[in-house]
Backbone as a chain_set.jsonl record, in Angstrom:
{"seq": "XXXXXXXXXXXXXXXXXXXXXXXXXXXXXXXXXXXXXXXXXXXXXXXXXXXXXXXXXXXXXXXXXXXXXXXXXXXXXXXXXXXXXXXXXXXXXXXXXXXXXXXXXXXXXXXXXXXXXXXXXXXXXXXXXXXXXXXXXXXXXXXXXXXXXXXXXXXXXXXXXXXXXXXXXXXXXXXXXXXXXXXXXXXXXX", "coords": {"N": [[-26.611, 15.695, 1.742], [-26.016, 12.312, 0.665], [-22.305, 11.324, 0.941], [-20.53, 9.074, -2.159], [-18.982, 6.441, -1.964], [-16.727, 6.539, -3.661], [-16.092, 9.263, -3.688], [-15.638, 9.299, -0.597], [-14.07, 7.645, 0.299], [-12.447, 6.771, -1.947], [-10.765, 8.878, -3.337], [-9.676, 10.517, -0.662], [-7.615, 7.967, -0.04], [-6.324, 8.262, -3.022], [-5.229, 10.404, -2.661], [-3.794, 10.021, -0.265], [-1.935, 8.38, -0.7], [-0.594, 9.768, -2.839], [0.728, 11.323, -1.246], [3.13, 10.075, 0.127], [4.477, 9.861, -2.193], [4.755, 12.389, -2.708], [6.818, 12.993, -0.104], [8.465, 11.014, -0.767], [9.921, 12.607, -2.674], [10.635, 15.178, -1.821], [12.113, 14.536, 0.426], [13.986, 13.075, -1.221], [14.979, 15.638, -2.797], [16.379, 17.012, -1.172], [17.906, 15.933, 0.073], [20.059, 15.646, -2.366], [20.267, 18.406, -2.232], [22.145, 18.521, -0.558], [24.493, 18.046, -0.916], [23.771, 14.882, -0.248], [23.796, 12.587, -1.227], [24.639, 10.092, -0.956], [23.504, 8.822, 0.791], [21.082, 7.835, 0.502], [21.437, 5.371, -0.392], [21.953, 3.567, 1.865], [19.645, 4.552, 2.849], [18.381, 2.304, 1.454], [19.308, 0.138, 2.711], [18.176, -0.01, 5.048], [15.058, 0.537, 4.829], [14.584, -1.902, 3.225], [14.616, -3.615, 5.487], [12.977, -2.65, 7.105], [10.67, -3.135, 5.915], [10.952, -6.683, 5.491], [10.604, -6.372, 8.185], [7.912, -5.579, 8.545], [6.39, -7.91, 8.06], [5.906, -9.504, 10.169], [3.352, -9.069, 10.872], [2.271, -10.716, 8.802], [3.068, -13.513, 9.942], [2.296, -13.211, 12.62], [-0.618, -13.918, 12.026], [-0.949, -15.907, 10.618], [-0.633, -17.285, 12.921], [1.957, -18.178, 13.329], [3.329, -16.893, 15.708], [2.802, -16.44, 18.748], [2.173, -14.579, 20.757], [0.685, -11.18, 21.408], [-1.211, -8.577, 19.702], [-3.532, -9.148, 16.782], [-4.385, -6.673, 15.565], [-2.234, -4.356, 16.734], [-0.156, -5.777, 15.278], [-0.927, -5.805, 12.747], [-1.364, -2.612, 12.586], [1.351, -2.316, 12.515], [2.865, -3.292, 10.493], [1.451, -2.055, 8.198], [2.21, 0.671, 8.803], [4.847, 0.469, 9.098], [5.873, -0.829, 6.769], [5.209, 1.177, 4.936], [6.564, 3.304, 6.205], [9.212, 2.408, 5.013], [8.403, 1.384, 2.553], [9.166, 4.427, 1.354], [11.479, 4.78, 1.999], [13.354, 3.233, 0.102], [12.372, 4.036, -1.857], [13.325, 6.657, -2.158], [15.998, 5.52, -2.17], [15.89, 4.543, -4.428], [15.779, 6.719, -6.728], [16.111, 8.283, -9.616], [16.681, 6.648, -11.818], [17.279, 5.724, -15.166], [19.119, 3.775, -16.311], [19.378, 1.668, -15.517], [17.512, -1.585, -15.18], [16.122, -3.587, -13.516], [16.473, -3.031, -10.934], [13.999, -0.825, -11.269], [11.979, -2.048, -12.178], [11.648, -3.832, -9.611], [10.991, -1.244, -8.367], [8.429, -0.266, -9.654], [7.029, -2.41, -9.159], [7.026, -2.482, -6.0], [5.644, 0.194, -5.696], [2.949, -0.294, -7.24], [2.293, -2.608, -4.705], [2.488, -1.402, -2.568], [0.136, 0.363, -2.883], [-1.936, -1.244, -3.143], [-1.96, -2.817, -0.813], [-2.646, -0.264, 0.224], [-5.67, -0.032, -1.024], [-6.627, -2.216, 0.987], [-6.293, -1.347, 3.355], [-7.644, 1.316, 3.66], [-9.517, 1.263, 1.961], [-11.215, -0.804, 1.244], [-12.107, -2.332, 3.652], [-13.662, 0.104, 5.029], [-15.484, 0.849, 2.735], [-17.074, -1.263, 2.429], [-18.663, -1.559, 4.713], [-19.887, 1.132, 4.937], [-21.519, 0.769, 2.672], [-23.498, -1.629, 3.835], [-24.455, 0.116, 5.878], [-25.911, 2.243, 4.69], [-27.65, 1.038, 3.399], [-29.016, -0.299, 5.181], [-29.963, 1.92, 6.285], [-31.599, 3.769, 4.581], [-33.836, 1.534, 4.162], [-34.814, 1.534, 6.65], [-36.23, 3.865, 6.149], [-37.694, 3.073, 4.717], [-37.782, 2.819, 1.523], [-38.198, 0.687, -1.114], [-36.578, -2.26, -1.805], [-35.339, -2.695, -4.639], [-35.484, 0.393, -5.205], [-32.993, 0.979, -3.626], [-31.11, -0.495, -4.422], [-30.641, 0.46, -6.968], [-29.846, 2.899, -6.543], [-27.651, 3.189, -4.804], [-25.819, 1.195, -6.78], [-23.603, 1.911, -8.462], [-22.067, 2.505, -5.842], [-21.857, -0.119, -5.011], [-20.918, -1.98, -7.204], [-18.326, -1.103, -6.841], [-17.089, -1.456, -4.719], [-17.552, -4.264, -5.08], [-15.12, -4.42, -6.803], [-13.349, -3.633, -5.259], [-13.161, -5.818, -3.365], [-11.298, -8.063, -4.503], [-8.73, -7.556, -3.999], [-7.009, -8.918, -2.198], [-6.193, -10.735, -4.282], [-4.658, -9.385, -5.48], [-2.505, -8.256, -3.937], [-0.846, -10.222, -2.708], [0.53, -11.64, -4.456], [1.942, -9.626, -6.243], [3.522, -8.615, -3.796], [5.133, -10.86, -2.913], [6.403, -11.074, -5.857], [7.471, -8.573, -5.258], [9.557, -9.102, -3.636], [10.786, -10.753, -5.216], [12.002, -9.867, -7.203], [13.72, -7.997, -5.627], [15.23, -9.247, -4.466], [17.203, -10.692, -6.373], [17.979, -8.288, -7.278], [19.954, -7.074, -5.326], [21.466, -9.289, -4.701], [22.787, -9.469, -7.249], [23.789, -6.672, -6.95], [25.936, -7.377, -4.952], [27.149, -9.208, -6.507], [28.346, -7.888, -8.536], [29.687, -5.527, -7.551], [32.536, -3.874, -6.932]], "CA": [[-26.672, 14.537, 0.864], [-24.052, 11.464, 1.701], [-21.551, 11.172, -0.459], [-20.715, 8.581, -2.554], [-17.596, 5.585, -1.637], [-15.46, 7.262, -4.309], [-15.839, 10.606, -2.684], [-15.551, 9.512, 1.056], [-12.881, 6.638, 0.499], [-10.933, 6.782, -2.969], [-9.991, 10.053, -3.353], [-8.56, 10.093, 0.548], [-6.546, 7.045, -1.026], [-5.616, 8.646, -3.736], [-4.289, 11.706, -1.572], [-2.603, 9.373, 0.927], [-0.833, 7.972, -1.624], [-0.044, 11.352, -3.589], [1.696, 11.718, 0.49], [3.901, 9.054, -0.175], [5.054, 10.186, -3.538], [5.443, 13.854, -2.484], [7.248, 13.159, 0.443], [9.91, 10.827, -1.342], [10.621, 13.681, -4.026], [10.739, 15.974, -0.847], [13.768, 13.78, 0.631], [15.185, 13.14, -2.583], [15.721, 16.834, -3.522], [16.815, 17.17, 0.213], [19.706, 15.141, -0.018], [20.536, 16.572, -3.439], [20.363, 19.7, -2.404], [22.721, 19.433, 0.521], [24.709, 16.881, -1.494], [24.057, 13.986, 0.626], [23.318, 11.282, -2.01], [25.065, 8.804, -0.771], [22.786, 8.664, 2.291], [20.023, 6.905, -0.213], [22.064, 3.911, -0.575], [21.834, 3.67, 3.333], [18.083, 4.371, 2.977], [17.948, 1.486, 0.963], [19.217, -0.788, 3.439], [17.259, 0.145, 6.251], [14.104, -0.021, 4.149], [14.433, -3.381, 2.815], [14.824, -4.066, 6.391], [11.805, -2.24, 7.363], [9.472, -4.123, 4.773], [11.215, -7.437, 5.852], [9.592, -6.74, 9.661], [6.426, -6.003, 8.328], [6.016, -9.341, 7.894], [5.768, -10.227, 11.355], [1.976, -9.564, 10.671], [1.727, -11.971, 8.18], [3.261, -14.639, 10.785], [0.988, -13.565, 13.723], [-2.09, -13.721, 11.287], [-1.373, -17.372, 10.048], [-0.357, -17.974, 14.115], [3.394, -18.364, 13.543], [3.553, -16.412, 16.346], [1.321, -16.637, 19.645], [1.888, -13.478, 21.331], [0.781, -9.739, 20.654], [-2.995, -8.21, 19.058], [-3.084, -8.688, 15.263], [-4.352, -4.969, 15.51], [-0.961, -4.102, 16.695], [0.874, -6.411, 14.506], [-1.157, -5.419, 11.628], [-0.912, -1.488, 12.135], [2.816, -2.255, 12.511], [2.707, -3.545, 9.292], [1.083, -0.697, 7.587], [2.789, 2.448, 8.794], [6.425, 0.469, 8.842], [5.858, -0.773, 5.58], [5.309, 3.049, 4.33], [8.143, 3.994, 5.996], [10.475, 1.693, 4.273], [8.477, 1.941, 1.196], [9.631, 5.788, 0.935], [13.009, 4.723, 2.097], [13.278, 2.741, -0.887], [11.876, 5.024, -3.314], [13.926, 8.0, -2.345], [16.893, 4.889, -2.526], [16.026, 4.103, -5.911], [16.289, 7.966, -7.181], [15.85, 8.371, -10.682], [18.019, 6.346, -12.756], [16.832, 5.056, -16.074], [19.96, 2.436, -17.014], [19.352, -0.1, -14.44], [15.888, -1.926, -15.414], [15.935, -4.653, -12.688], [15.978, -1.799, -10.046], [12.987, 0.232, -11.763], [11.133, -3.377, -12.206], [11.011, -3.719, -8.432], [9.984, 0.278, -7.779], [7.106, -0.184, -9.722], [6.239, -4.206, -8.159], [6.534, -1.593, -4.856], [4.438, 0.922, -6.049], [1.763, -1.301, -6.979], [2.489, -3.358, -3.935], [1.534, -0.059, -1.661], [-1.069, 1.247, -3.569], [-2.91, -2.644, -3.295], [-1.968, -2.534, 0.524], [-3.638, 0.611, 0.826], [-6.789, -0.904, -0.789], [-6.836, -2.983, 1.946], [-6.231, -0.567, 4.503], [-8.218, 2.669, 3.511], [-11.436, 1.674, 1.341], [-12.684, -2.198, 0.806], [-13.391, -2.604, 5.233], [-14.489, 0.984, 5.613], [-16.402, 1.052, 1.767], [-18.08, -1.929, 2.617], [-19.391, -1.158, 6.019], [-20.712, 2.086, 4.518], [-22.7, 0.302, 1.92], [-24.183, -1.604, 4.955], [-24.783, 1.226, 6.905], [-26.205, 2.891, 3.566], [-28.676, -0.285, 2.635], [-30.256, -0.322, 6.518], [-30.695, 3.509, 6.513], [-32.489, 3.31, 3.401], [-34.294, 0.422, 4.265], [-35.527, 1.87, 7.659], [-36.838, 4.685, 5.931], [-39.038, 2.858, 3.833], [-37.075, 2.971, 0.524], [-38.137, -0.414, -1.762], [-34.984, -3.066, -2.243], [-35.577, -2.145, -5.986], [-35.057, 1.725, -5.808], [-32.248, 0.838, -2.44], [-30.492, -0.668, -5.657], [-30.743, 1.533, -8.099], [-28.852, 4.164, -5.686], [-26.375, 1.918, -4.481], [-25.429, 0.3, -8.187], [-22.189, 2.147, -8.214], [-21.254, 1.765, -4.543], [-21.849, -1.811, -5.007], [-19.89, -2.266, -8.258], [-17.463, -0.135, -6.116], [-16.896, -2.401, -3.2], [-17.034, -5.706, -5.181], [-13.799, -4.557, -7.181], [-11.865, -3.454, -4.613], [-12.801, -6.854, -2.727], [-10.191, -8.611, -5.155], [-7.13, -6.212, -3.574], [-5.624, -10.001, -1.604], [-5.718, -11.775, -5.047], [-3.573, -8.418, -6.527], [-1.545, -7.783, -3.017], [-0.414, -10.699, -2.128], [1.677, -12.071, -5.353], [2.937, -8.767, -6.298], [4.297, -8.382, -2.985], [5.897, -12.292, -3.497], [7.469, -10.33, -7.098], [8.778, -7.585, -4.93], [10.626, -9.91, -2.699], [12.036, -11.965, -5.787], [13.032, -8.679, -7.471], [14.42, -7.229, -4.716], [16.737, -10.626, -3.878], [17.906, -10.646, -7.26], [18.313, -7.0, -7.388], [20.557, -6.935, -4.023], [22.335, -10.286, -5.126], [23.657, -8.58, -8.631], [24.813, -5.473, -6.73], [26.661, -8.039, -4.233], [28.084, -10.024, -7.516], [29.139, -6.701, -9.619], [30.654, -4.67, -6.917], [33.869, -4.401, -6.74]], "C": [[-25.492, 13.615, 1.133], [-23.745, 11.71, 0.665], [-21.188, 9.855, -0.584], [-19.55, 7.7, -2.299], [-16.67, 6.267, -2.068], [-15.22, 8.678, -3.894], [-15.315, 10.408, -1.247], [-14.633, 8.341, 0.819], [-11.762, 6.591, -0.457], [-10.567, 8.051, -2.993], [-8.824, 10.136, -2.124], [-7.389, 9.34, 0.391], [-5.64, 7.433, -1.36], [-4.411, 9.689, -3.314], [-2.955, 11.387, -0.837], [-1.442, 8.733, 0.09], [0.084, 8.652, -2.523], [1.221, 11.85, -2.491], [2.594, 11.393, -0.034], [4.593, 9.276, -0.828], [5.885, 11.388, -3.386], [6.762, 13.791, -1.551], [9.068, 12.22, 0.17], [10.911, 11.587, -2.137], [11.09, 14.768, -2.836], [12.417, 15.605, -0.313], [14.562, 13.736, -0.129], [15.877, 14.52, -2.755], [16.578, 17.109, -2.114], [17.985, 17.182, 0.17], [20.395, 15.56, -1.26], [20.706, 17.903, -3.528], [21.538, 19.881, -1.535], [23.867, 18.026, 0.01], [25.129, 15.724, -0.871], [23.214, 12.682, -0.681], [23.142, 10.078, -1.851], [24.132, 8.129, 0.33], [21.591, 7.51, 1.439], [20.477, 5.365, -0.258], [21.994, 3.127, 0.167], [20.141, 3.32, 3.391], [17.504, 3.272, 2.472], [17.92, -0.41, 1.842], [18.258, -0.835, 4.556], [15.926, 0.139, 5.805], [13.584, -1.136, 3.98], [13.9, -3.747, 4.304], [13.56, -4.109, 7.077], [10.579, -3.401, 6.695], [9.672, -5.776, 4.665], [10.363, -7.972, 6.966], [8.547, -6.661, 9.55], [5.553, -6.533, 8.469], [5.646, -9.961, 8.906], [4.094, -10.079, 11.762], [1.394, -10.818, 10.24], [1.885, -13.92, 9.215], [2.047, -14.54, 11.903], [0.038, -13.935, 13.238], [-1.993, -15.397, 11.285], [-0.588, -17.778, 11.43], [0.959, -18.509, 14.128], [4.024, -18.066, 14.958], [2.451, -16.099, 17.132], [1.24, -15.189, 20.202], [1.414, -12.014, 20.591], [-0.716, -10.211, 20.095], [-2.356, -8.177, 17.565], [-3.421, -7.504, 15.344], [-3.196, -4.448, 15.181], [-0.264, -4.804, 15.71], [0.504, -5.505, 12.93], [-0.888, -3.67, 11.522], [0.972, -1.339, 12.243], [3.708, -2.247, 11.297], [2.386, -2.602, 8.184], [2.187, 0.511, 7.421], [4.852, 1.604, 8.822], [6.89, 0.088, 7.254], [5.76, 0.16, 4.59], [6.21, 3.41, 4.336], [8.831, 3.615, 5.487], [10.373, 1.62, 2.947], [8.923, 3.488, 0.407], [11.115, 5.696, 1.262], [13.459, 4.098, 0.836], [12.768, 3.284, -1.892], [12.813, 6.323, -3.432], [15.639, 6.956, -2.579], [17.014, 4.417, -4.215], [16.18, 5.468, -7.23], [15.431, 7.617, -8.494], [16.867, 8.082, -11.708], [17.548, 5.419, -14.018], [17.937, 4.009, -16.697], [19.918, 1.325, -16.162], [17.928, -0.653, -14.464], [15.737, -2.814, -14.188], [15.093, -3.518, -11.308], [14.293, -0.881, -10.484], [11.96, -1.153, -11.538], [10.956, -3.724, -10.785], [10.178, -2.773, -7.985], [8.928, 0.103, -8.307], [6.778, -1.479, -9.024], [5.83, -3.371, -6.855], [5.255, -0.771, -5.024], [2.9, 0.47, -5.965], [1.512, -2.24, -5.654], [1.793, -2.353, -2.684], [1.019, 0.337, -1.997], [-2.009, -0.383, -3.361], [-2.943, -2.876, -1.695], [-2.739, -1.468, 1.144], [-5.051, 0.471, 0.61], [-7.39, -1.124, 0.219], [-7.129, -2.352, 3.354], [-7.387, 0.591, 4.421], [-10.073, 1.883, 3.001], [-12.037, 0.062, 1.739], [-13.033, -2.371, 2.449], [-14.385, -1.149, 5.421], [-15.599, 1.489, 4.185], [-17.255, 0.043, 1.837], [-19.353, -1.776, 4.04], [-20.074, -0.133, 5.283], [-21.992, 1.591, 3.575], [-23.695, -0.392, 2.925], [-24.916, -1.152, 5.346], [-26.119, 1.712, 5.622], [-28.067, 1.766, 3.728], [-29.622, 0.147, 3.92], [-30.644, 0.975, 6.429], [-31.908, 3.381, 5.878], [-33.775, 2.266, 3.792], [-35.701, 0.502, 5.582], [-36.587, 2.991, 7.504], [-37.829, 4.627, 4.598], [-39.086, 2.741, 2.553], [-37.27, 1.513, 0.054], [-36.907, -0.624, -2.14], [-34.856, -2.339, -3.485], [-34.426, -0.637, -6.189], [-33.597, 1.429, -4.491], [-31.046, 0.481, -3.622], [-30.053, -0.235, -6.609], [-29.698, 2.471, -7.053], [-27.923, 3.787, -5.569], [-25.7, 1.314, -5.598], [-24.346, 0.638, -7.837], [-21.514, 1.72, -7.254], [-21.147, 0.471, -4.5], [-20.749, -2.36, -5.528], [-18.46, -1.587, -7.603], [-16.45, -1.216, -5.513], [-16.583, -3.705, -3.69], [-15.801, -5.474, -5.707], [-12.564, -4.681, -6.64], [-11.826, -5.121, -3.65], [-11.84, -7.929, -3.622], [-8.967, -7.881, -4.848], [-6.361, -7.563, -3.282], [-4.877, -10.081, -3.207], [-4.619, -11.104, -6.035], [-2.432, -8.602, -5.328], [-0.13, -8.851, -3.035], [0.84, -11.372, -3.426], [2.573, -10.769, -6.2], [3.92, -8.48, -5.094], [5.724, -9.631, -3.296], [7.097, -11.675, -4.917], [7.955, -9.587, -6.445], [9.656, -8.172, -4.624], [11.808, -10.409, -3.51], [13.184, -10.858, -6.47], [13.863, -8.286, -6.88], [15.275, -8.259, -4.629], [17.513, -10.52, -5.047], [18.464, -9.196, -7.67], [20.072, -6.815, -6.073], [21.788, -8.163, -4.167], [23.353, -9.862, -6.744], [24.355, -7.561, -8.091], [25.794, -6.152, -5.881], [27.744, -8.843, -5.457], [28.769, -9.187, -8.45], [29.517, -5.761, -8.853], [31.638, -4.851, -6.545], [34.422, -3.981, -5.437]], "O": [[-24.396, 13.901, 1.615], [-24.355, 12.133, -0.317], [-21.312, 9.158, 0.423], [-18.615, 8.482, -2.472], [-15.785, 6.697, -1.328], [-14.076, 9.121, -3.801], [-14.611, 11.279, -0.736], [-14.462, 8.052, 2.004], [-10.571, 6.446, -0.179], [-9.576, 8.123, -2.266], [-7.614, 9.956, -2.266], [-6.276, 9.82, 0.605], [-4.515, 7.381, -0.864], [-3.204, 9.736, -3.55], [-1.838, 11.894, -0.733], [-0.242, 8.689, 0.36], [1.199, 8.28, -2.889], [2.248, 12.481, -2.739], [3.146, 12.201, -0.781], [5.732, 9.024, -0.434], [7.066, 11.572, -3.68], [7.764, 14.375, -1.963], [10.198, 12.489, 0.578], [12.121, 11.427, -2.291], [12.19, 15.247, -3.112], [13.483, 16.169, -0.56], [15.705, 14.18, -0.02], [17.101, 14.62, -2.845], [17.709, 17.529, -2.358], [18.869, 18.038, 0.206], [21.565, 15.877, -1.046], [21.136, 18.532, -4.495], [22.084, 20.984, -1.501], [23.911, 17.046, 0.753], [26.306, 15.371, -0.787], [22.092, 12.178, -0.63], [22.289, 9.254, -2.181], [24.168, 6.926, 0.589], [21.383, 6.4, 1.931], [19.735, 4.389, -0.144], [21.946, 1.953, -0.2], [19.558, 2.309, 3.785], [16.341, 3.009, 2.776], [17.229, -1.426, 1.763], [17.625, -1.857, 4.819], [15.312, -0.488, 6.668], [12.473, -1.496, 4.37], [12.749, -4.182, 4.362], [13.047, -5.123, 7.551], [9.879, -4.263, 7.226], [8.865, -6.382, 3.961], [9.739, -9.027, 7.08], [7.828, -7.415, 10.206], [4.401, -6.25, 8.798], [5.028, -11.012, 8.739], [3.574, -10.724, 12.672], [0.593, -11.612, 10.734], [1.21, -14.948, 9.173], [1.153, -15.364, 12.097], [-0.6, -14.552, 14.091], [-2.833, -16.086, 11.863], [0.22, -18.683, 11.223], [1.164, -19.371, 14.983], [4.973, -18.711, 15.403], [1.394, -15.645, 16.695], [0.156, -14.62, 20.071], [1.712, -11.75, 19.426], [-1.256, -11.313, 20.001], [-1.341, -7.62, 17.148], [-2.388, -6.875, 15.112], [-2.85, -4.1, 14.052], [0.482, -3.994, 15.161], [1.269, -4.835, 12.236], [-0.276, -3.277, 10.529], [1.622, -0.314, 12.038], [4.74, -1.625, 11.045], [3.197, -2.462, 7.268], [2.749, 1.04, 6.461], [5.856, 2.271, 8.574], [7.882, 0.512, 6.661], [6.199, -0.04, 3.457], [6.902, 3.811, 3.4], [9.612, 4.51, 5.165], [11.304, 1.686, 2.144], [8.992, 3.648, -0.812], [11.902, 6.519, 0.794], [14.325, 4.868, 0.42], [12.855, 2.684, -2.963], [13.036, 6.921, -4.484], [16.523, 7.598, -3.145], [17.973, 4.075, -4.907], [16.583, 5.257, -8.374], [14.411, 6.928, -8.53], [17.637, 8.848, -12.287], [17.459, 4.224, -13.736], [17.533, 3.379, -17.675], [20.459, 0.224, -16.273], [17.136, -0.11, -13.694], [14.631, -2.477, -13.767], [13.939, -3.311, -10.932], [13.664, -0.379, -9.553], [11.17, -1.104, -10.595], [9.769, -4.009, -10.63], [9.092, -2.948, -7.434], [8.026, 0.284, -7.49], [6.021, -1.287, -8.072], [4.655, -3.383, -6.486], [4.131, -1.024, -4.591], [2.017, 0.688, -5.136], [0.354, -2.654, -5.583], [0.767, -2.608, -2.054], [1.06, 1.432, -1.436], [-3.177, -0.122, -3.648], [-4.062, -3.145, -1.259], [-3.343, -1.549, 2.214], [-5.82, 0.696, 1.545], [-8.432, -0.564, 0.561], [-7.933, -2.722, 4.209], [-8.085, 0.62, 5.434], [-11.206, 1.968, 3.476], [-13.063, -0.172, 2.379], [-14.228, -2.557, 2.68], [-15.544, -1.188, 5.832], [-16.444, 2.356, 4.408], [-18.347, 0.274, 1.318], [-20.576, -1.904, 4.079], [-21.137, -0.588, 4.862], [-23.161, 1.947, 3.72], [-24.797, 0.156, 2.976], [-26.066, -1.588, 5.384], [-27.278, 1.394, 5.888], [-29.205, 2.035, 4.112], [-30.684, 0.76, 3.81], [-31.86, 1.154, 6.511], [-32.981, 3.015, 6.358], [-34.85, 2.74, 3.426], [-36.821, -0.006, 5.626], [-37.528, 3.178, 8.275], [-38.396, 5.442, 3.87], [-40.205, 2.555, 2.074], [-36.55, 0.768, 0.718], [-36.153, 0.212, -2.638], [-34.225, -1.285, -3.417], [-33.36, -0.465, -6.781], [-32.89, 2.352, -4.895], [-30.076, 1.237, -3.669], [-28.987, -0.604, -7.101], [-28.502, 2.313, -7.299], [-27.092, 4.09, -6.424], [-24.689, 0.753, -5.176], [-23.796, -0.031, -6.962], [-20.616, 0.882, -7.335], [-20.221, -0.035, -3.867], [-19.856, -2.974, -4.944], [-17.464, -1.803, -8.293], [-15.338, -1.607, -5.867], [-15.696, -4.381, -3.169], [-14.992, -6.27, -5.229], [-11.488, -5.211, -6.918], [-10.748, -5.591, -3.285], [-11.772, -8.947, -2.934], [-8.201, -7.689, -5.792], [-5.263, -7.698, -3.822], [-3.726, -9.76, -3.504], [-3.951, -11.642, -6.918], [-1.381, -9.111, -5.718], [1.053, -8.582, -3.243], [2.014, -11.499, -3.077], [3.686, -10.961, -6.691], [5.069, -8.128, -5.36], [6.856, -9.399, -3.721], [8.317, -11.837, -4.908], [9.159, -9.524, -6.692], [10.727, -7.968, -5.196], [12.993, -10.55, -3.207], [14.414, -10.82, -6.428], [14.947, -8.125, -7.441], [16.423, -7.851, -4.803], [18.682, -10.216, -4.808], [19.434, -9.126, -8.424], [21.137, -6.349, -6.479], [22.928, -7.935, -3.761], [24.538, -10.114, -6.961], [25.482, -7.348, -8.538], [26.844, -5.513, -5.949], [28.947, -9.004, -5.255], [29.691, -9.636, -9.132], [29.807, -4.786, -9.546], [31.917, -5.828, -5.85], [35.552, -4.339, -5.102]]}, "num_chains": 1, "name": "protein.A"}
């Protein structure tokens, strides 16, 4: 029997993103265990830095930049933007008196969890519905009942196709957070 978008695309998601989470708490206790703390502070620069180059998708995409496959640019984008988002999460620790700081980690959070959207389910949950509709379709299955089966996957697929109109201005809030975050620790350190 196939299975259903939310079986064969969100869950995976959800998992890959569960990665993410695990593997910052993984580092974190790491460095706390071998009391290298300070090393996060470090992780934080090289992060930012990371999720800075990222960007050099977004330039090839809108042709800022002639050379190079968006493919490449774009999986560059992806998996360096991970890495720097876990550099930055295991940099931000667990510290409940600094709100500015916490007010970016989640803008991140959400910011890679709306990126993965993009990446994991709405191209490969829509193709499946596709794929799904012609099967169906070839095998003689009225639009009607082709519908009826499909309702969910449908309602599925159109939600996640709204992921830009979430991605793209939370990312814009990480950035501002993060400047003003990085500009306060530059104006209150002594």
């Amino acid at each position: 029997m196939k299975q259903s978008i939310l079986l064969k695309y969100v869950i995976p998601f959800a998992i890959w993103y569960g990665i993410m989470i695990f593997v910052t708490i993984a580092i974190d206790f790491v460095l706390h265990t071998y009391h290298y703390e300070s090393v996060g502070l470090y992780l934080g620069y090289i992060g930012t830095f990371l999720i800075i180059s990222s960007f050099l998708y977004s330039l090839r995409k809108r042709k800022y930049i002639d050379t190079g496959s968006p493919k490449h640019y774009l999986m560059y984008h992806e998996y360096v933007a991970w890495i720097g988002s876990v550099m930055i999460l295991v940099h931000a620790g667990i510290h409940f008196n600094a709100h500015l700081p916490w007010l970016a980690v989640i803008m991140l959070l959400i910011n890679v969890a709306s990126g993965l959207v993009g990446k994991f389910l709405l191209k490969r949950s829509a193709e499946s519905l596709v794929t799904d509709k012609l099967a169906m379709a070839e095998a003689g299955i009225s639009t009607v009942d082709i519908d009826k089966k499909l309702f969910f996957d449908a309602v599925t697929v159109n939600a996640m196709r709204q992921w830009r109109a979430i991605h793209l201005p939370i990312a814009l809030m990480l950035g501002i957070l993060s400047l003003i975050h990085i500009t306060t620790v530059f104006m209150f350190t002594k």
